[in-house]
VEXKEGU-648470 format. One record per residue (C-alpha): residue number from 1; residue in three letters; x, z, y. Coordinates in Angstrom, 3 decimals. Each point is the difference from the previous one (the first is absolute). Layout:
N
<NUM; 'Ala'; <X; Z; Y>>
...
***
This chain:
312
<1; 'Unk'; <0.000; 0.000; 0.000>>
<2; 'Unk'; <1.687; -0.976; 3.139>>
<3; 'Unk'; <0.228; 3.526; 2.571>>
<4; 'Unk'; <-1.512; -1.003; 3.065>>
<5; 'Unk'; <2.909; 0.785; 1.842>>
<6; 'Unk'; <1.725; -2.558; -1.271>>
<7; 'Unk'; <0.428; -3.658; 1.439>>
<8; 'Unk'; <-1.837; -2.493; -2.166>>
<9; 'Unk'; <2.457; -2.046; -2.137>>
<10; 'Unk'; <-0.823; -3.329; 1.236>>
<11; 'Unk'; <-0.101; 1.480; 3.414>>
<12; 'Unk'; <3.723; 0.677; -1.039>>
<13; 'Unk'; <0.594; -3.174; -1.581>>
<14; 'Unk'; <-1.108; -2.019; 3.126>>
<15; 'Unk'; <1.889; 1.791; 2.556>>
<16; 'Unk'; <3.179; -0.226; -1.952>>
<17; 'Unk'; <-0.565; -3.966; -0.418>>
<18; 'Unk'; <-0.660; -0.017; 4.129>>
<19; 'Unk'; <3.190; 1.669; 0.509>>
<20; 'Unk'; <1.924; -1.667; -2.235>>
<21; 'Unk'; <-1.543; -3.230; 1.531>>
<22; 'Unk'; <1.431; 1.165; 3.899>>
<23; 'Unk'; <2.958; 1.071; -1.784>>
<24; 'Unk'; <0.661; -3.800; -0.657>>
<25; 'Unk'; <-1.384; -1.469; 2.644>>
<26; 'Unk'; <2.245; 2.362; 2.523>>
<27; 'Unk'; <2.847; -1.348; -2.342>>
<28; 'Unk'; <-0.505; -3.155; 0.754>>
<29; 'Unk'; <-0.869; 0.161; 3.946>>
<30; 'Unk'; <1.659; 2.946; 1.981>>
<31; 'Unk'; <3.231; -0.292; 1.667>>
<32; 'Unk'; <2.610; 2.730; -1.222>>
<33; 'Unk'; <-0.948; 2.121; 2.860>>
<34; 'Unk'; <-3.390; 0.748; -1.681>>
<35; 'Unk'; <1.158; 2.103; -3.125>>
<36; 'Unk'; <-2.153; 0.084; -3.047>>
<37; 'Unk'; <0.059; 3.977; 0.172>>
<38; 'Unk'; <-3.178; -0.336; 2.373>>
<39; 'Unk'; <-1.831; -0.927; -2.581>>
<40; 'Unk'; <0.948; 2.721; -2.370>>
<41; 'Unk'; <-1.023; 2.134; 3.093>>
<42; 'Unk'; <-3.519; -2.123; -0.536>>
<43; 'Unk'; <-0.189; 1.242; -3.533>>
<44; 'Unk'; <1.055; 3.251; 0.942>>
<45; 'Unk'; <-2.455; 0.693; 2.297>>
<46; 'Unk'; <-2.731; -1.579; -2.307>>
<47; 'Unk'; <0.959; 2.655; -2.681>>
<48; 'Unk'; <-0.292; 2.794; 2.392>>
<49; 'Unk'; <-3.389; -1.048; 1.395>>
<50; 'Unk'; <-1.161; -0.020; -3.723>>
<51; 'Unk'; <1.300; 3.537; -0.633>>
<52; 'Unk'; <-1.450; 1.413; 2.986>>
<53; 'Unk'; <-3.301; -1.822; -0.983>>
<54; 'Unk'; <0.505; 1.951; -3.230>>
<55; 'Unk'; <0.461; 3.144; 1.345>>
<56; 'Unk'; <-2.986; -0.381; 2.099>>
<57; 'Unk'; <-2.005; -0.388; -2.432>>
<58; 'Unk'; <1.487; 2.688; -1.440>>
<59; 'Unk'; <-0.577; 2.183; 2.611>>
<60; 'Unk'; <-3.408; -1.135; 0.610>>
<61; 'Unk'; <-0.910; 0.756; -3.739>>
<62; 'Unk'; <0.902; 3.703; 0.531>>
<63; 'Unk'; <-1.745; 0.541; 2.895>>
<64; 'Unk'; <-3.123; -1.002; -1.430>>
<65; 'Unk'; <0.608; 2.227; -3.431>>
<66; 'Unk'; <1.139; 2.946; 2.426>>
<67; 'Unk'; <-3.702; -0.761; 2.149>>
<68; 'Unk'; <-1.478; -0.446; -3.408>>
<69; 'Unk'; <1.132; 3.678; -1.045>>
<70; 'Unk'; <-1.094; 1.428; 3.198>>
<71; 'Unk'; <-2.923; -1.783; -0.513>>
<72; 'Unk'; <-1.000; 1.654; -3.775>>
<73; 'Unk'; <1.771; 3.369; 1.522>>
<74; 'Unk'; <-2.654; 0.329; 2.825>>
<75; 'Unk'; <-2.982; -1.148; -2.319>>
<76; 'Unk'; <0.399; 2.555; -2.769>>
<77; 'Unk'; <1.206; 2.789; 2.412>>
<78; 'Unk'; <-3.456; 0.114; 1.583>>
<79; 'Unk'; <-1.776; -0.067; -3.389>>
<80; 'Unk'; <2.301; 3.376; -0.995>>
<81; 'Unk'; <-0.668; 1.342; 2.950>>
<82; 'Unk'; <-3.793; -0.869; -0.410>>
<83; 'Unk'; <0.449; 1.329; -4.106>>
<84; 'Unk'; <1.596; 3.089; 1.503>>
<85; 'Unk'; <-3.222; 0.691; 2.419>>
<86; 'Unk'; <-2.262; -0.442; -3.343>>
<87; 'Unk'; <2.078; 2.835; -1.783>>
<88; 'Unk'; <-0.448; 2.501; 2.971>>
<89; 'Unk'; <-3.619; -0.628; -0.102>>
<90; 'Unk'; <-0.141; -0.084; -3.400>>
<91; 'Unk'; <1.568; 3.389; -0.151>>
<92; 'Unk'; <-2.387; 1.310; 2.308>>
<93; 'Unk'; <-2.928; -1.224; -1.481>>
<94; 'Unk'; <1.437; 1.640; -3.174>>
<95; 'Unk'; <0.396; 3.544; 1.449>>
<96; 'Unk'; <-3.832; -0.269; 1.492>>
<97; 'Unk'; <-1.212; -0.989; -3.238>>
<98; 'Unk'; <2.170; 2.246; -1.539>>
<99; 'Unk'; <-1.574; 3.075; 2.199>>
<100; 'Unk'; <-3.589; -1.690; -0.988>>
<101; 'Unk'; <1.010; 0.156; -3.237>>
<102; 'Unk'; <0.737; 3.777; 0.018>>
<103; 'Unk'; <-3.218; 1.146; 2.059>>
<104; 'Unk'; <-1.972; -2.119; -2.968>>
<105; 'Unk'; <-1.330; -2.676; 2.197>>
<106; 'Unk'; <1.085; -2.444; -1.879>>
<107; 'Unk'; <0.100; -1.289; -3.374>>
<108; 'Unk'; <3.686; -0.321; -2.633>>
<109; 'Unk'; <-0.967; -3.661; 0.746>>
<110; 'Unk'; <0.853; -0.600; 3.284>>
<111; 'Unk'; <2.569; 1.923; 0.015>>
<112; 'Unk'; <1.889; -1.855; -2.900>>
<113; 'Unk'; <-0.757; -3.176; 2.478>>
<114; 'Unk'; <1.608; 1.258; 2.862>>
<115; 'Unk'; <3.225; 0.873; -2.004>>
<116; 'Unk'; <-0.117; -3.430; -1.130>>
<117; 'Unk'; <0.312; -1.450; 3.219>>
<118; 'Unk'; <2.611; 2.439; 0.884>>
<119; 'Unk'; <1.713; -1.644; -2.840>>
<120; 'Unk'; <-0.829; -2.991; 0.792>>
<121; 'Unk'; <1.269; -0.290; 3.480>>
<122; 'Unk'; <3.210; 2.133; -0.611>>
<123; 'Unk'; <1.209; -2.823; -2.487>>
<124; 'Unk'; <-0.711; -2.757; 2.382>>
<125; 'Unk'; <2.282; 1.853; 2.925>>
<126; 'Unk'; <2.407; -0.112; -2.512>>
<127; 'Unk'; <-0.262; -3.232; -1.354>>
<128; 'Unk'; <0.267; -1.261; 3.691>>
<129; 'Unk'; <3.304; 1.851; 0.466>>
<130; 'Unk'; <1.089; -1.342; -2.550>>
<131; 'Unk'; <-0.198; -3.782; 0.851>>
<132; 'Unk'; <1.078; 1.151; 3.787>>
<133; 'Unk'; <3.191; 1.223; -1.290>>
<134; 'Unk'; <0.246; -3.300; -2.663>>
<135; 'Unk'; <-0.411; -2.106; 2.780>>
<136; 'Unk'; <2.801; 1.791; 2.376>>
<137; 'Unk'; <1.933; -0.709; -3.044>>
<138; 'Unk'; <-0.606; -3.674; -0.768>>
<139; 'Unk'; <-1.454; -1.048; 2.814>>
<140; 'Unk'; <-2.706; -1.729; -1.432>>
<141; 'Unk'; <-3.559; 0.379; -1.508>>
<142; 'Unk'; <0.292; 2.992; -2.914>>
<143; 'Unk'; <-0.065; -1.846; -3.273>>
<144; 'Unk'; <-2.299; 1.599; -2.884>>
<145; 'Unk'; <0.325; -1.923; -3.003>>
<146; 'Unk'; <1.696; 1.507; -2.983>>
<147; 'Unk'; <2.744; -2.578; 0.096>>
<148; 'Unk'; <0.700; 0.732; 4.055>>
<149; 'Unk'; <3.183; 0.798; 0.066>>
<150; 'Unk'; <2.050; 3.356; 1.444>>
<151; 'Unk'; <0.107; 0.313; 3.768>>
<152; 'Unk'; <3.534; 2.022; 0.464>>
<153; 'Unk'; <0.162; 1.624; -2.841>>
<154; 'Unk'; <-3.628; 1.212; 0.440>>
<155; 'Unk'; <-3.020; -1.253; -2.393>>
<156; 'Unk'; <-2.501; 0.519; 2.233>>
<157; 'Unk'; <-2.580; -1.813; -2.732>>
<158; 'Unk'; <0.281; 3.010; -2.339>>
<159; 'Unk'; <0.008; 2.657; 2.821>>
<160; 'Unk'; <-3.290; -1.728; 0.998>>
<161; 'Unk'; <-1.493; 0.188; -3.621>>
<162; 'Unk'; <0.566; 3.924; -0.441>>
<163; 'Unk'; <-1.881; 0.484; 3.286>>
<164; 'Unk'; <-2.645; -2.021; -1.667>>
<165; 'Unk'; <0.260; 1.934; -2.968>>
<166; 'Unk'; <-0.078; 3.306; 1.870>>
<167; 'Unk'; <-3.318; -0.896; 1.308>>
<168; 'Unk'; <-1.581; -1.096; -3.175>>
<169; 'Unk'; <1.170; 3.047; -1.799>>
<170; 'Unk'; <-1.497; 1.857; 2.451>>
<171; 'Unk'; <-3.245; -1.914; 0.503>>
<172; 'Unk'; <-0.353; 0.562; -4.002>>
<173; 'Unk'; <0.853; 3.317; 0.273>>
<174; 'Unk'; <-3.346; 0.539; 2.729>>
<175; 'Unk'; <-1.999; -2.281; -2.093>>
<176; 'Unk'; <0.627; 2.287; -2.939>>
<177; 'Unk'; <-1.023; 2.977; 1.650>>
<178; 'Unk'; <-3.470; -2.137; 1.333>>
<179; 'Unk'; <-0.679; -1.532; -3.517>>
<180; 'Unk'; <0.457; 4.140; -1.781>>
<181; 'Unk'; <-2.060; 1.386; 3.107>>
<182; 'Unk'; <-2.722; -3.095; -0.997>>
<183; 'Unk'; <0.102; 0.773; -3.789>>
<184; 'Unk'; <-0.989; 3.418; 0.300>>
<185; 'Unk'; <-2.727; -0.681; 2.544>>
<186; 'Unk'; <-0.839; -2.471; -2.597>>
<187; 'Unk'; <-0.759; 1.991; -2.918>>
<188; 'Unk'; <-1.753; 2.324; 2.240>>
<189; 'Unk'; <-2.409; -2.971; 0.636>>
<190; 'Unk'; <0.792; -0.456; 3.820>>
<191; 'Unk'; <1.863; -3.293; -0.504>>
<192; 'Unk'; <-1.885; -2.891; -1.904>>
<193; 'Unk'; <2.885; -2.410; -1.949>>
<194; 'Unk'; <0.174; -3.159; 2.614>>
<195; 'Unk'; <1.935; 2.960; 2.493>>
<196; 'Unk'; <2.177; 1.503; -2.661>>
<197; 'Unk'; <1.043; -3.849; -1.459>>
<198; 'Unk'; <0.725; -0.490; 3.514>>
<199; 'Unk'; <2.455; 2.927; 0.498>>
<200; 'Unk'; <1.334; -1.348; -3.670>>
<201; 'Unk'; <0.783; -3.524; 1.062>>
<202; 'Unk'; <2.003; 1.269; 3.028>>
<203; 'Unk'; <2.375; 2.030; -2.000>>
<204; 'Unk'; <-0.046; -2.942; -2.063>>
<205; 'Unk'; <1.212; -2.068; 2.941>>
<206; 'Unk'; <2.131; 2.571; 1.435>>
<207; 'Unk'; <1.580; -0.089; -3.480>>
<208; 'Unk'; <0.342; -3.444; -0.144>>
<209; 'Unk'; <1.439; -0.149; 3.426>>
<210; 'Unk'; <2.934; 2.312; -0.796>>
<211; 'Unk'; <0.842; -1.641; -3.197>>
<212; 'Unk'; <0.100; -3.416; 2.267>>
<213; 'Unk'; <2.145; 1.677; 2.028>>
<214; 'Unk'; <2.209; 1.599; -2.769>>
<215; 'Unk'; <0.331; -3.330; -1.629>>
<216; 'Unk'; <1.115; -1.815; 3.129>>
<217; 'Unk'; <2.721; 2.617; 0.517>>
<218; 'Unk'; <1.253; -0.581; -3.863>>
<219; 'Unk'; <-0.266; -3.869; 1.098>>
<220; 'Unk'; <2.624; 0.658; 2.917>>
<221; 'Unk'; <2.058; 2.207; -1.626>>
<222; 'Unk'; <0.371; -3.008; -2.854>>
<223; 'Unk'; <0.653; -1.930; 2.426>>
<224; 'Unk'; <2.769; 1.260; 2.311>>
<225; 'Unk'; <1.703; 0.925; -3.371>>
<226; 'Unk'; <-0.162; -3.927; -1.236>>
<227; 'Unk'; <-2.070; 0.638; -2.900>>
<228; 'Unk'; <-2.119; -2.879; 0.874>>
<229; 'Unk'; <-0.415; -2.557; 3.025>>
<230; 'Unk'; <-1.662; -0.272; 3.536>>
<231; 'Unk'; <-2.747; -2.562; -1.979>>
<232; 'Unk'; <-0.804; 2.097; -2.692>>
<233; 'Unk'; <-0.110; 3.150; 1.984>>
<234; 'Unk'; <-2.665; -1.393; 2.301>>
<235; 'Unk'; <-1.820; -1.119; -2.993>>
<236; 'Unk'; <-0.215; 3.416; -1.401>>
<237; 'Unk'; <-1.232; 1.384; 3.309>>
<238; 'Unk'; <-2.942; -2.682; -0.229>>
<239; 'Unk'; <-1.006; 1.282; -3.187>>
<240; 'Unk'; <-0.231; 3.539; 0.657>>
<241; 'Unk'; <-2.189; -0.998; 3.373>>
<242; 'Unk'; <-2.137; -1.866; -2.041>>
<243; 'Unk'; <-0.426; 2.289; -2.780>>
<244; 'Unk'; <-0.861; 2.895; 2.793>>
<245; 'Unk'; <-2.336; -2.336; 1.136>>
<246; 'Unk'; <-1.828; -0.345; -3.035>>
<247; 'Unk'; <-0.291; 3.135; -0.748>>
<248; 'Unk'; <-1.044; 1.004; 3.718>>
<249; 'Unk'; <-3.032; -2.428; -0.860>>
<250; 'Unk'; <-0.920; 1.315; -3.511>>
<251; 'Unk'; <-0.478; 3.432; 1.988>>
<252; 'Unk'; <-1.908; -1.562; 2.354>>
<253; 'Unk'; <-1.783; -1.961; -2.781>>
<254; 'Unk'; <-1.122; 3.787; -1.537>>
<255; 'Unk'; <-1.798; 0.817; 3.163>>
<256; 'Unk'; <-1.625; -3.498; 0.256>>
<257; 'Unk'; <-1.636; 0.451; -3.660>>
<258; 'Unk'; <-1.227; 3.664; 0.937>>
<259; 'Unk'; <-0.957; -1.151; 3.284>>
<260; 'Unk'; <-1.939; -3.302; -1.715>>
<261; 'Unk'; <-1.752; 2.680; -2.630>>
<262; 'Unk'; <-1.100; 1.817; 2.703>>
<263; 'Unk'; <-1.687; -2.454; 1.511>>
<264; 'Unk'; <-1.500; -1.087; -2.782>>
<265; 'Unk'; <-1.419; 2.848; -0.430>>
<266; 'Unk'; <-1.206; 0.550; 3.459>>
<267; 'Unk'; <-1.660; -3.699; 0.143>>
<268; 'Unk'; <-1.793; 0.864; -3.692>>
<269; 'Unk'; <-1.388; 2.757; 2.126>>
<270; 'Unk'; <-0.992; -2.166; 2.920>>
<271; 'Unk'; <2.153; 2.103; 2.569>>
<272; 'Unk'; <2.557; -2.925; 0.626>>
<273; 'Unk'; <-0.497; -3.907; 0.618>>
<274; 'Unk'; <1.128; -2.152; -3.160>>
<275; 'Unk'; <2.602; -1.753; 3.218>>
<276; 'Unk'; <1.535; 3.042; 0.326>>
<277; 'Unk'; <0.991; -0.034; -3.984>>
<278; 'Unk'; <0.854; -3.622; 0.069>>
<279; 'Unk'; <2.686; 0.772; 2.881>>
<280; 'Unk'; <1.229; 2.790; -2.366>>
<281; 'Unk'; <0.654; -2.600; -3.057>>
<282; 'Unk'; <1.238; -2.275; 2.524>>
<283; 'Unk'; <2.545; 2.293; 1.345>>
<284; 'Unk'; <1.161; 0.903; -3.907>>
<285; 'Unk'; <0.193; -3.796; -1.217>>
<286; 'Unk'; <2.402; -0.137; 2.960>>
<287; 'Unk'; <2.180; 2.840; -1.281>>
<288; 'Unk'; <0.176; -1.591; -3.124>>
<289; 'Unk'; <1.093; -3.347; 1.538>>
<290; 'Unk'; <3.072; 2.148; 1.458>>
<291; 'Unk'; <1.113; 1.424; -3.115>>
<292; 'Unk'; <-0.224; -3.308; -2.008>>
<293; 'Unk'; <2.262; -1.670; 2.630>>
<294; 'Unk'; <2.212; 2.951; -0.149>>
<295; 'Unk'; <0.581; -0.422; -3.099>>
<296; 'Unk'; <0.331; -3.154; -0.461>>
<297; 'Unk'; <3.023; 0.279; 3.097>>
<298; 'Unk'; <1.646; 2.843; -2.382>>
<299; 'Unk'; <0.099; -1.862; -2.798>>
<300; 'Unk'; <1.704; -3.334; 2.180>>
<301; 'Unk'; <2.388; 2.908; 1.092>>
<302; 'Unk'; <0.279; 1.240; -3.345>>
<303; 'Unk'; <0.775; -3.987; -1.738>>
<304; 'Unk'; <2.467; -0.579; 3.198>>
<305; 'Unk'; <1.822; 3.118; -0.328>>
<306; 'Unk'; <0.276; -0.756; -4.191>>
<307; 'Unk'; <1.385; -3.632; 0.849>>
<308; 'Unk'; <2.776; 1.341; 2.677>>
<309; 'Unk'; <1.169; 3.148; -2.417>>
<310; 'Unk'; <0.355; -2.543; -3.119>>
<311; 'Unk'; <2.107; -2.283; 2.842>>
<312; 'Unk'; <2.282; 2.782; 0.864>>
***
């Protein structure tokens, strides 16, 4: 690939046949008093003026990556700042809940969902310091694919991961406090089963999230230590997104069926519009569309990822 800061070659090739053509022609024409060493001033100067032409562009390329930086600095600065607002408030709206909580105002419920936005926004402060400080390293946009490569030293990819991780671990850990809280309310026959299955498939997802998670760590880790390529290492992220995705749907998929028996029931009864039960079915054909092509992209992932380890 020819570097841009380079003369083309027939640009070359063309000035070195018009020199070489005054060269002769001077030959043949000027008196002694008109040395030939003008001419080699000629090239001389011709060389420079491409050089400096080069370093221009040069120069011109770093200014624009050094206003590109400031650029991405000044961007993602106010969003950390604006991340770091949420936390305060989310703190405070903690405590007051927190004080509700302890005067019996309010419910285990809402309290478990204001320490999950606590969570929540803590880990995004912290993801955003973390690409602030990749990009005051690189310079650039903060790469997160498993096959980015160090910045410095630093892998900023897995650092970003465990934050992720931190947060599903502790969004399961809330969620399994809420689903115990629901079983016992449960048996005692305040709960009917679509809100406990509801509570179940979110520790189910919180589950599967922090498996994702662990997995695309172990992916990394594979990586960096040249166990197995940038390709396949991508691929294998692919497939655990798609196999959290259909098992996010199959949760969902329980509470459409309850949801769809329901209203059966209730239109049998003539409480509920047969429409209303149509949109229900509706809504769980659709979820079963999106685990069928789910599948179907795991197992292309699956065949692909065969093919390159029998190459190998």
């Amino acid at each position: 690939m020819l570097d841009r800061h380079e003369p083309d070659k027939q640009f070359t090739d063309n000035l070195e046949w018009q020199i070489a053509g005054e060269v002769r022609r001077r030959n043949r024409s000027v008196s002694p008093s008109r040395p030939v060493w003008r001419v080699a001033r000629a090239v001389a100067l011709v060389t420079v003026s491409i050089a400096f032409g080069a370093v221009a562009m040069g120069a011109s390329q770093q200014i624009e990556e050094s206003w590109r930086k400031d650029l991405l600095l000044s961007s993602l600065e106010v969003r950390h700042n604006l991340a770091q607002r949420r936390v305060d408030m989310a703190i405070e709206e903690f405590q007051r809940i927190e004080r509700q909580f302890a005067a019996g105002m309010i419910g285990e419920e809402t309290m478990a969902m204001a320490r999950l936005q606590l969570v929540d926004a803590e880990a995004q402060a912290q993801i955003l310091e973390l690409e602030l400080e990749e990009i005051r390293d690189s310079g650039r946009e903060p790469l997160g694919e498993v096959s980015s490569p160090l910045v410095g030293g630093r892998d900023f990819v897995s650092e970003r991961i465990r934050v992720q991780m931190a947060v599903a671990a502790r969004q399961l850990e809330v969620a399994a406090g809420e689903l115990q809280r629901m079983q016992q309310l449960r048996e005692n026959g305040l709960v009917d089963r679509v809100g406990l299955t509801g509570v179940e498939a979110a520790v189910r997802q919180y589950e599967g999230q922090l498996q994702a998670h662990e997995g695309r760590l172990a992916i990394r880790q594979s990586f960096l230590a040249g166990e197995i390529p940038a390709v396949e290492a991508e691929l294998r992220v692919l497939e655990f997104e798609a196999q959290e995705r259909s098992n996010t749907v199959r949760q969902q998929m329980e509470l459409a069926d309850l949801e769809r028996e329901y209203m059966q029931q209730q239109v049998a009864a003539g409480n509920v519009d047969q429409l209303v039960l149509r949109q229900v079915e509706f809504r769980l054909a659709e979820l079963e569309a999106e685990v069928r092509l789910a599948e179907l992209e795991m197992e292309i992932l699956r065949r692909e990822l065969e093919a390159r380890r029998q190459q190998r």
